[in-house]
GUDRENTOR-879145 format. One line per field, with one value per residue (C-alpha): residue in three letters; chain; x negated, y negated, z. Coordinates in steps of 0.1 Angstrom, whole numbers. Last residue first. Layout:
// residues N
code (ALA_...)
unit (A_...)
x (X_...)
y (Y_...)
z (Z_...)
This chain:
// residues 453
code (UNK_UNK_UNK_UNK_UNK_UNK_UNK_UNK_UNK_UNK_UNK_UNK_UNK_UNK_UNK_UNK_UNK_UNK_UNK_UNK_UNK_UNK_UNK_UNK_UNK_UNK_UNK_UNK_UNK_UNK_UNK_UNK_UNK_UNK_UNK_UNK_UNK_UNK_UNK_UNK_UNK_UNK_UNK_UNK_UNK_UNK_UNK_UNK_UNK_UNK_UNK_UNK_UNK_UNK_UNK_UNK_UNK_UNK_UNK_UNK_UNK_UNK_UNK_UNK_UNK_UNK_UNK_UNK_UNK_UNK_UNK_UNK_UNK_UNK_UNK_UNK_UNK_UNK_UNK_UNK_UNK_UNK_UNK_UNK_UNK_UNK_UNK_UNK_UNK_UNK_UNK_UNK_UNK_UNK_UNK_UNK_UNK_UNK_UNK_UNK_UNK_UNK_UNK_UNK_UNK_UNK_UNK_UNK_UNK_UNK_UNK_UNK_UNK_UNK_UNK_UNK_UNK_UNK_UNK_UNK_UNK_UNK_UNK_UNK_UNK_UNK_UNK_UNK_UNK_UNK_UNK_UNK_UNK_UNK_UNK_UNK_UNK_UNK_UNK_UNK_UNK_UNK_UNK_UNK_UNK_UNK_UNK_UNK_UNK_UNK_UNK_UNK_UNK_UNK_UNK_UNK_UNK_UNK_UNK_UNK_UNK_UNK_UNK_UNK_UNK_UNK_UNK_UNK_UNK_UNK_UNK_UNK_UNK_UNK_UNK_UNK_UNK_UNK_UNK_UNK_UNK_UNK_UNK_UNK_UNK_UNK_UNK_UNK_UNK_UNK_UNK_UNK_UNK_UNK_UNK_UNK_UNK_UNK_UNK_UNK_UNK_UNK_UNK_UNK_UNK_UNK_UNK_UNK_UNK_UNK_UNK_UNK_UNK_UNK_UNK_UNK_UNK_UNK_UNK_UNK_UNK_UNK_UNK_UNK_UNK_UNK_UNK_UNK_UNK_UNK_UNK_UNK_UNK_UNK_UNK_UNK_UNK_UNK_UNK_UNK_UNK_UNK_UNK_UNK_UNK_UNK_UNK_UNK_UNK_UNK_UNK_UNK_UNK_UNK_UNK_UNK_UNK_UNK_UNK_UNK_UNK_UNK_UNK_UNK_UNK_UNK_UNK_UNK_UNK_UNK_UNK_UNK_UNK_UNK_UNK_UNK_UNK_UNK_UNK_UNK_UNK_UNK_UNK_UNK_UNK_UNK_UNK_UNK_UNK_UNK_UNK_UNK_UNK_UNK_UNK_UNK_UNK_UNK_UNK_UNK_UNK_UNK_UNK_UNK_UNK_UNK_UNK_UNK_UNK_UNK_UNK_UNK_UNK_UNK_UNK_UNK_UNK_UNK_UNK_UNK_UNK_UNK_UNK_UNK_UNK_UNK_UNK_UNK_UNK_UNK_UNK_UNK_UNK_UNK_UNK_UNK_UNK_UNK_UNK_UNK_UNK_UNK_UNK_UNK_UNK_UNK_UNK_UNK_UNK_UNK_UNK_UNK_UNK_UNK_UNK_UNK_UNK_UNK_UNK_UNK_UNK_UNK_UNK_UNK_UNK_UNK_UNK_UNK_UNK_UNK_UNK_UNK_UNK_UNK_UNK_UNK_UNK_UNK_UNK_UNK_UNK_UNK_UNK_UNK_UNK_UNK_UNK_UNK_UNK_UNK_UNK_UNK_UNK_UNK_UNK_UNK_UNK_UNK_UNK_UNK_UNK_UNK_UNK_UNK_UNK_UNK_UNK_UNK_UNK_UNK_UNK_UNK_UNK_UNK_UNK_UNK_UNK_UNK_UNK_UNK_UNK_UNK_UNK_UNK_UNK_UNK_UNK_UNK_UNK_UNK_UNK_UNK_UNK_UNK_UNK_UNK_UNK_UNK_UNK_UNK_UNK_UNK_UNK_UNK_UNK_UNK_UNK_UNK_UNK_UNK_UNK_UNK_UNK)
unit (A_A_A_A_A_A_A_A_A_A_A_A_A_A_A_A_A_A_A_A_A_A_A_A_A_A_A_A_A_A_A_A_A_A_A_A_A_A_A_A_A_A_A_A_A_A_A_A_A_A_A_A_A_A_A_A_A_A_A_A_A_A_A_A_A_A_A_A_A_A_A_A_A_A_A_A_A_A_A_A_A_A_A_A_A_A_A_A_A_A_A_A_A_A_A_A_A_A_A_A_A_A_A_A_A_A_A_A_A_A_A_A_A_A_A_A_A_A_A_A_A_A_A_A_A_A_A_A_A_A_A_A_A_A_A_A_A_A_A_A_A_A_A_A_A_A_A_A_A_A_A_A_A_A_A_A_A_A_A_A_A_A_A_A_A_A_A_A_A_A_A_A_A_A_A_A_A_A_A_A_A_A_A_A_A_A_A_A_A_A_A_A_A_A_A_A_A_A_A_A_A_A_A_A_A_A_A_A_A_A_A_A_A_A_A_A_A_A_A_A_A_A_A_A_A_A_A_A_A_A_A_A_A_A_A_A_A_A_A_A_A_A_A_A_A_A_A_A_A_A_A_A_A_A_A_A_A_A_A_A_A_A_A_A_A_A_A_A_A_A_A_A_A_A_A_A_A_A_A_A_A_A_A_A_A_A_A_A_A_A_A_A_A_A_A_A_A_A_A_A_A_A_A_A_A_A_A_A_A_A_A_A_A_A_A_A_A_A_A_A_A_A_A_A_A_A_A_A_A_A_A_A_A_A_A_A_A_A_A_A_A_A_A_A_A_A_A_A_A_A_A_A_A_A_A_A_A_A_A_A_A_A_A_A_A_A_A_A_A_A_A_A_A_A_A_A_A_A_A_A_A_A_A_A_A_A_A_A_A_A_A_A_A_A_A_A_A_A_A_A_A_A_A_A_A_A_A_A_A_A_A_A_A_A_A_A_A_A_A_A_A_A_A_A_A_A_A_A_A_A_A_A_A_A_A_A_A_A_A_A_A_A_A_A_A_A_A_A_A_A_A_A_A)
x (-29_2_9_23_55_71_98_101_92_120_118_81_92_122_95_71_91_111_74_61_60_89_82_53_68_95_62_38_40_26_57_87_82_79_58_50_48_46_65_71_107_95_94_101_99_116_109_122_163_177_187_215_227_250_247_245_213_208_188_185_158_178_183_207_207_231_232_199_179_177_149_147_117_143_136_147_132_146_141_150_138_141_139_134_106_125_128_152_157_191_189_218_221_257_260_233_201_177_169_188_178_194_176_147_125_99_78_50_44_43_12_21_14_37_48_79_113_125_144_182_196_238_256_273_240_243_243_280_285_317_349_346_313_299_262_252_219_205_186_153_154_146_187_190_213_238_242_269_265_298_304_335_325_321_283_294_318_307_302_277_267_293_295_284_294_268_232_232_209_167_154_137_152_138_154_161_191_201_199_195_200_234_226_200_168_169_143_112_101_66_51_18_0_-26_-46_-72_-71_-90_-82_-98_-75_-95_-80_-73_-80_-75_-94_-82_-102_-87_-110_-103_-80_-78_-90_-103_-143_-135_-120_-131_-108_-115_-89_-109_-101_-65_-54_-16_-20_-54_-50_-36_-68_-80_-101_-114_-102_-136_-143_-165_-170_-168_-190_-169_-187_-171_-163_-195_-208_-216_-217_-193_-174_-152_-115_-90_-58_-30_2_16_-17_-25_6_17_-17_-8_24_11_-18_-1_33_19_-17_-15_-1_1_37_53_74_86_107_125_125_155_151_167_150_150_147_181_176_182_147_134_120_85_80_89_63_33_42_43_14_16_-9_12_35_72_79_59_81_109_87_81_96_82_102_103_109_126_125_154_151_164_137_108_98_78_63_47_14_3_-28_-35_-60_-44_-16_-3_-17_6_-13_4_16_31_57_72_92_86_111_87_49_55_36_19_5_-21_-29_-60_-64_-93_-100_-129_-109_-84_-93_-73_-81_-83_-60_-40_-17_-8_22_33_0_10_11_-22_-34_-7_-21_-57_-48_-26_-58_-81_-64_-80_-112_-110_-120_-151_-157_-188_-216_-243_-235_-218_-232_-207_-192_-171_-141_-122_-86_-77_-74_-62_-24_-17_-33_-17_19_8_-10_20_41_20_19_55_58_33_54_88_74_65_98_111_90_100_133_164_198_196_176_139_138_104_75_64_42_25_-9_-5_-8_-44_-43_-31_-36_-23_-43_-26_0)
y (-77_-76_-102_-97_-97_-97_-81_-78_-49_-23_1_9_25_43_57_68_91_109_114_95_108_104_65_59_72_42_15_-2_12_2_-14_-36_-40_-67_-61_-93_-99_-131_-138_-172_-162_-140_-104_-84_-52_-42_-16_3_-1_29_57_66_31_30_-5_-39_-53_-91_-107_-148_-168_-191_-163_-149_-107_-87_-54_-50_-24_15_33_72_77_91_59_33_15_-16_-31_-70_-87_-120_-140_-180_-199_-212_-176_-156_-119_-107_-69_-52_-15_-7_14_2_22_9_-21_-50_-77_-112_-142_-126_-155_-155_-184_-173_-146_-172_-189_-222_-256_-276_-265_-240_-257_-252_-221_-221_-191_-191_-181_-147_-129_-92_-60_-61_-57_-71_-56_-73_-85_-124_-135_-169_-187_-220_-240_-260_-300_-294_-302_-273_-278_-254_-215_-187_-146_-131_-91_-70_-38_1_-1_-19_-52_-82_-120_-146_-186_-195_-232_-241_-271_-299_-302_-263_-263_-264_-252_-281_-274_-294_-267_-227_-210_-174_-191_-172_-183_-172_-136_-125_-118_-82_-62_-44_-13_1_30_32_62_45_16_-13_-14_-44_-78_-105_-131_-155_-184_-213_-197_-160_-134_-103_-84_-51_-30_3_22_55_82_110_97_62_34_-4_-18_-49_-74_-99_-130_-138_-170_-163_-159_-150_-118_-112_-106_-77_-70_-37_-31_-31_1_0_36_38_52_40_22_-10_-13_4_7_32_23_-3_23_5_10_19_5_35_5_29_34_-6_-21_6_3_-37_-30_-5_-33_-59_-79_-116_-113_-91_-120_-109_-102_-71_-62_-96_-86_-61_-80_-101_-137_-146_-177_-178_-204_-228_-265_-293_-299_-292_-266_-250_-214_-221_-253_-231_-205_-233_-249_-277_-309_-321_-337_-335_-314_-333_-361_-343_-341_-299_-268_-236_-212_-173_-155_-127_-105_-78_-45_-27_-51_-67_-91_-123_-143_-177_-190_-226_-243_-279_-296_-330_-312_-279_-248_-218_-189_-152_-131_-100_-77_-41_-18_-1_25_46_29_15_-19_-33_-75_-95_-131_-155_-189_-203_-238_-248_-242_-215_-188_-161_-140_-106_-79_-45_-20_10_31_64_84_103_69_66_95_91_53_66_95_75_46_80_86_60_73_104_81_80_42_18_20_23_3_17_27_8_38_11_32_8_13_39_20_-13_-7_13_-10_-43_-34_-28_-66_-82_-67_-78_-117_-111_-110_-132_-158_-145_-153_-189_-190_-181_-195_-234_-232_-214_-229_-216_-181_-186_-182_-164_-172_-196_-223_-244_-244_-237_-195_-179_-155_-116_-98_-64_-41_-24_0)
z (-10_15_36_71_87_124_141_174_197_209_172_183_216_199_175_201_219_189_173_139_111_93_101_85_53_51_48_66_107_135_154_145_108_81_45_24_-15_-28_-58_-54_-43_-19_-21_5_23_54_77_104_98_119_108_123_139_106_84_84_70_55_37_36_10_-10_-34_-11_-8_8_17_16_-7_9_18_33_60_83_107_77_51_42_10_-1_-33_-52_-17_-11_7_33_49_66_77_95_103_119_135_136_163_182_200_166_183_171_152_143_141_121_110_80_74_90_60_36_54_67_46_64_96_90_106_142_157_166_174_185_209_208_212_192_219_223_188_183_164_139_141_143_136_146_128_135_111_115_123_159_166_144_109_110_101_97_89_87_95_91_110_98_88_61_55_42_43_44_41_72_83_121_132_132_153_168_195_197_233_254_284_319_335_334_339_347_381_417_454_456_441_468_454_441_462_450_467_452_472_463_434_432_448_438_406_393_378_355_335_315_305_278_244_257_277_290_320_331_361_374_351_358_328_353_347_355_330_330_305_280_260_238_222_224_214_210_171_173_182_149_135_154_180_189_222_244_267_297_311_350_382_411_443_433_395_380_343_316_282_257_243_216_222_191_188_182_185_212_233_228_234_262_283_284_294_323_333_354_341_356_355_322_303_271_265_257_293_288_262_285_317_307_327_361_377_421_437_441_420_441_450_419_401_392_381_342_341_351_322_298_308_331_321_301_333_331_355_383_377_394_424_428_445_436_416_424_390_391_358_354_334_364_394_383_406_401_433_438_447_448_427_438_412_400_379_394_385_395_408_407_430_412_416_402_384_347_351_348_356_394_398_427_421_436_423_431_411_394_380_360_326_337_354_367_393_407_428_416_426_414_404_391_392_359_340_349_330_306_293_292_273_250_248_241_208_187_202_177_150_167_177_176_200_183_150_117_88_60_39_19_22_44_39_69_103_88_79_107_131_114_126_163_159_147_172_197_184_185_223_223_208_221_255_245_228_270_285_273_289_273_263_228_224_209_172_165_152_172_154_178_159_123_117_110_77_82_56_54_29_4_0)
């Protein structure tokens, strides 16, 4: 199929329409959360194209050490739950977090450092508690908020006096994003063992008093997209983690294991003193009412696809079923428009997507740059073309949950082509082969496209 080429985005652009209503962490969430995707997508496409027969260096991998992140990622798996202590850096600032974390049902809670303009750091708590993130807010002077000094997950655990503690966010995207301070190491096992990364052996080493093997992910261009530079584990002789550092553009995040195999009892903060909603929003909303552009009816509903103008000066996108699809957002997304000069494959937003456990599954794909072609593959390898097509650059999918949409090829109306997908794979055949396990793990991450050569 090609190589996948993945060229760097315009700085600020998330990729992803983030849901109306919603403070800053959540698009920033979507961000790395599609970042990850991005990166499981490119490991399929990568790992076999390069026949140059380039000798390679000392320590680079075996093609067998593409495996050892799932052994790694069982192996601590099978001790249920750890805990874990470091810091994380930022500039010439450091703040200390802890955190205990059961593996299935992902469970747990982290102390984590909030940086506060003028130098004070402050700690506050996230629980993970049934697919539910807690996040305990500190109280801050309104004008506080507004400084640009916050980052965007500083400014999500501040509030004001009025506001009550506790922020309720979905756990299940955040279980994908890069901040391995905040969601500890079992998520970060999961991107790399489920995306089949591979980890350079870097020689022995020691965390403590236990004898360790360093291992570096090998990068990958799509780390970039959320700054990423290098992700390291420190692993001992039985496969145990003992020592995660991952370093981005602005920090460095450096923890070890400290405990196995803990009891980890989390408690729901108390329902009066907890907000599904965040503050100081900067979300994009519908700017005009909301006019439909598409119509059908497969998959056994009546669909209609609608947009407006965005309040960011992009478009937003509702999606109505009759009957519903509980699983589809009722209000509406609303992203802003492609920087200028973006890389075709940036341009694509999917603001409807389920996860291959609906009956029907639905796709919505949309681009600026127009669309001549639109294939999905789906989870039995078969392919199929969209149900609907808009030269204007919108495709749609509404079909049976069984199989599920896994891919989608396209051509853009310049004639660019790009392949989209959820996980690590590139076209329909990926996805024959890939285990019962694996593939409902890959069909839960966003979707994201890259170029094909």
């Amino acid at each position: 199929m090609g190589t996948a080429a993945v060229p760097t985005p315009a700085p600020g652009r998330a990729r992803g329409f983030g849901p109306t209503r919603e403070d800053d962490q959540m698009s920033h969430r979507k961000l790395l959360a599609v970042a990850l995707a991005a990166v499981l997508a490119l490991a399929a496409c990568s790992g076999d194209d390069d026949d140059s027969g380039s000798s390679e260096s000392p320590n680079s991998s075996t093609p067998a050490a593409s495996g050892l992140a799932s052994e790694i990622r069982a192996a601590n798996e099978a001790e249920e739950s750890l805990a874990v202590e470091g810091t994380v850096v930022r500039g010439d600032r450091s703040a200390p977090f802890s955190g205990r974390y059961q593996a299935e049902p992902f469970a747990g809670a982290t102390d984590i450092g909030v940086f506060l303009p003028g130098g004070e750091t402050v700690s506050v708590e996230v629980r993970f508690v049934e697919d539910v993130m807690y996040i305990e807010r500190y109280e801050v002077d309104a004008a506080v908020l507004e400084s640009t000094e916050l980052s965007v997950l500083d400014r999500v655990a501040l509030r004001r006096a009025e506001d009550v503690i506790w922020l309720q966010r979905a756990a299940s995207a955040a279980r994908l994003a890069s901040a391995p301070a905040l969601y500890g190491p079992y998520p970060l096992l999961e991107f790399v063992a489920v995306g089949g990364l591979t980890l350079d052996d870097q020689g022995a080493d020691t965390v403590g008093d236990v004898d360790v093997t360093h291992y570096v992910v090998e990068p990958h261009a799509t780390f970039e997209l959320y700054g990423l530079e290098t992700l390291e584990f420190w692993v001992d002789d039985d496969l145990l983690l003992r020592r995660v550092r991952a370093t981005t553009a602005t920090e460095v995040t450096d923890y070890e294991v400290t405990e196995f195999g803990l009891d980890v009892a989390v408690d729901v903060p108390p329902a009066d003193d907890t907000t599904t909603e965040g503050i100081a929003s900067t979300g994009s909303t519908p700017a005009g009412e909301l006019a439909e552009v598409a119509a059908g009816d497969s998959g056994g509903v009546a669909w209609r696809l609608l947009s407006a103008p965005s309040s960011s000066g992009g478009t937003c996108w509702a999606f109505v079923t009759t009957p519903p699809v509980e699983e589809i957002a009722a209000e509406p997304a609303c992203g802003a428009p492609a920087p200028e000069g973006v890389a075709p494959e940036f341009t694509v937003e999917f603001p409807v997507a389920t996860d291959g456990t609906t009956d029907p599954s639905v796709l919505v794909a949309v681009t600026p740059l127009g669309l001549s072609e639109a294939t999905f593959g789906f989870t039995d390898g078969t392919t199929a073309p969209a149900v609907f097509v808009d030269p204007s650059g919108i495709a749609v999918w509404v079909g049976p949950g069984e199989p599920a949409p896994g891919v989608l090829e396209l051509v853009l109306g310049d004639g660019t082509e790009i392949v989209c997908a959820p996980g690590s794979v590139t076209d329909a055949g990926d996805l024959a082969g890939l285990d019962e396990e694996t593939l409902a793990e890959m069909l839960t991450f966003p979707w994201t496209c890259v170029a094909v050569e």
